[in-house]
C-alpha positions in Angstrom: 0.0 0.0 0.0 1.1 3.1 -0.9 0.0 7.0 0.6 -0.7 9.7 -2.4 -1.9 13.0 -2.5 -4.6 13.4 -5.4 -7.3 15.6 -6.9 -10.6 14.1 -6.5 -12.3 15.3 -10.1 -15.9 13.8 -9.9 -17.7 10.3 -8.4 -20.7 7.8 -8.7 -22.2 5.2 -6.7 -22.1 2.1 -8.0 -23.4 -1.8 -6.8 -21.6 -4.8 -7.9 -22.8 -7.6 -8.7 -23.2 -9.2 -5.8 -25.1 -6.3 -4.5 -22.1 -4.6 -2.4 -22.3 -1.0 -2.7 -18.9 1.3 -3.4 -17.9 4.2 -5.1 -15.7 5.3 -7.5 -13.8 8.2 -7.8 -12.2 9.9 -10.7 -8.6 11.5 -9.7 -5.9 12.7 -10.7 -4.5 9.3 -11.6 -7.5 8.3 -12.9 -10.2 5.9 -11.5 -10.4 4.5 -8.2 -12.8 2.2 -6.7 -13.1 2.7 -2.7 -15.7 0.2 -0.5 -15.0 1.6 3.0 -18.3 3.3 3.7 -16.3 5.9 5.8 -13.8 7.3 3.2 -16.6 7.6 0.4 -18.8 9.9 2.6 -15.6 12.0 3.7 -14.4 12.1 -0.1 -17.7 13.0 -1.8 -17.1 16.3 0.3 -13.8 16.9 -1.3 -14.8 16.6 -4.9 -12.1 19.0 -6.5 -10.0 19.1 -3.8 -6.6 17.4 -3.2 -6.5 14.5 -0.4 -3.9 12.5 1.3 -5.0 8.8 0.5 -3.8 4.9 1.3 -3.6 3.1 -2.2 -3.7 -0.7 -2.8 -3.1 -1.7 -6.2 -4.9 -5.0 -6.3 -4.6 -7.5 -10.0 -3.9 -4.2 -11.7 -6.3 -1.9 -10.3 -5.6 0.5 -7.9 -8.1 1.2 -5.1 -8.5 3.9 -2.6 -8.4 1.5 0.8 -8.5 4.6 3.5 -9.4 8.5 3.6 -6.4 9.8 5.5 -7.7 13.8 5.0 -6.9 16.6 3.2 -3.5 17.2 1.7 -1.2 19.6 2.8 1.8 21.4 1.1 4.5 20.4 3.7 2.9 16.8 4.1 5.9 15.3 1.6 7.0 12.7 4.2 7.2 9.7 1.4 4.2 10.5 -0.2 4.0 11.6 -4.1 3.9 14.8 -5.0 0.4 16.6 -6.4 0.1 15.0 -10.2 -1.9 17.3 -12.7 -4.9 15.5 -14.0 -4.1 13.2 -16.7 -6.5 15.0 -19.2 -3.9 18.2 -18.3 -0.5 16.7 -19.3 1.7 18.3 -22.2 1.0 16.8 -25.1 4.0 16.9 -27.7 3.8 19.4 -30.0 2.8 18.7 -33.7 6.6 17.8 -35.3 5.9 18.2 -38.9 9.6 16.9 -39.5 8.0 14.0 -38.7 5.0 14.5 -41.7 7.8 15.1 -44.5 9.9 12.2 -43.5 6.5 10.2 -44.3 6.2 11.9 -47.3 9.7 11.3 -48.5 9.4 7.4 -47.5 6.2 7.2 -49.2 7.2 8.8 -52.6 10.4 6.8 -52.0 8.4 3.6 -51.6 6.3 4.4 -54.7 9.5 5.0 -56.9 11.8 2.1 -56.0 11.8 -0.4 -58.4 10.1 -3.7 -58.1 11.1 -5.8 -60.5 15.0 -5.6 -59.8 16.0 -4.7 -56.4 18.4 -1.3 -56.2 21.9 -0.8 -55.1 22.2 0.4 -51.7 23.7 3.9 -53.8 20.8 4.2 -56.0 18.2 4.1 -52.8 20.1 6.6 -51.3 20.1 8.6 -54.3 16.4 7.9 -55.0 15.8 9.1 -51.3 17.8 12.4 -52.1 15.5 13.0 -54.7 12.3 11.8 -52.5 13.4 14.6 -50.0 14.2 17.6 -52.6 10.6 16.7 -54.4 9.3 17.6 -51.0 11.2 20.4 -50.5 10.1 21.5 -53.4 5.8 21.6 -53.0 6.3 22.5 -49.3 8.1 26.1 -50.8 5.6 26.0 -53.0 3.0 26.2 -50.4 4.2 27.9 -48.2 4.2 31.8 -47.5 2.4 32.8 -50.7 -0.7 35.1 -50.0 -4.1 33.3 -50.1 -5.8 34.6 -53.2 -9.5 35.7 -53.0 -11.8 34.9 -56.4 -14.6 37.2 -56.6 -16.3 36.5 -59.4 -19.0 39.2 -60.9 -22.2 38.2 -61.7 -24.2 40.2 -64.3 -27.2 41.5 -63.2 -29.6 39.7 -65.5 -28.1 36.7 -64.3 -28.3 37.8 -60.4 -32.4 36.2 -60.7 -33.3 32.5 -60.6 -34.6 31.3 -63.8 -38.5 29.5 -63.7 -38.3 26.4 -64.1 
């Protein structure tokens, strides 16, 4: 068993299926199923609060065994630190390095020869290429002003016809 501090986010009741009542509790580390009667009550009243909690991780699941009160900022005697909700976390930022590499491999993939397998020189060299074709449409693409079309309409043409 293990002692966190964690955000409680949200709850609901729920009843297995041999009719025992508990509660589960979404937190900062996700769900968390707790069946002492005590420490639901007592957590329900801390929804979006952080709590000091006893975990026991039990055939993969972690569940909240004991209510030990509300966090505090100087309570870092062994237990982990505050975690952001998961739904919070950096996310890594869009590489698009990553996009014309795919691009290069796929144009390189759709060139190489099939019938007669290449040199190791001529797939460099055909990647070379791959990459400068690239290049290529992504200056083309880029920074050139967007172009509006307005197109005039005559007057006599402005009205729907009858059909």
């Amino acid at each position: 068993m293990s002692k966190e501090n964690l955000e409680i986010l949200e709850f609901e009741d729920k009843k297995t299926q041999a009719g025992k009542r508990y509660t589960r509790f979404k937190t900062s580390d996700g769900w968390m199923s707790c069946f002492d009667k005590d420490s639901c009550e007592k957590l329900k009243d801390c929804e979006g609060k952080t709590v000091s909690l006893e975990i026991a991780e039990v055939n993969g699941f972690k569940n909240i065994k004991k209510y030990l009160g509300k966090a505090s900022d100087d309570e870092d005697n062994g237990a982990k630190s505050e975690r952001k909700p998961h739904y919070e976390t950096a996310k890594p930022a869009f590489n698009q390095a990553s996009m014309y590499v795919s691009y290069a491999k796929d144009l390189w993939m759709t060139c190489m020869p099939i019938a007669k397998p290449a040199t190791k020189e001529e797939g460099t060299t055909l990647m070379e290429n791959c990459i400068k074709l690239v290049q290529q449409a992504k200056e083309a693409f880029e920074d050139k002003p967007k172009v509006e079309i307005k197109k005039e309409i005559p007057a006599e043409e402005e009205e729907f016809p009858d059909y």
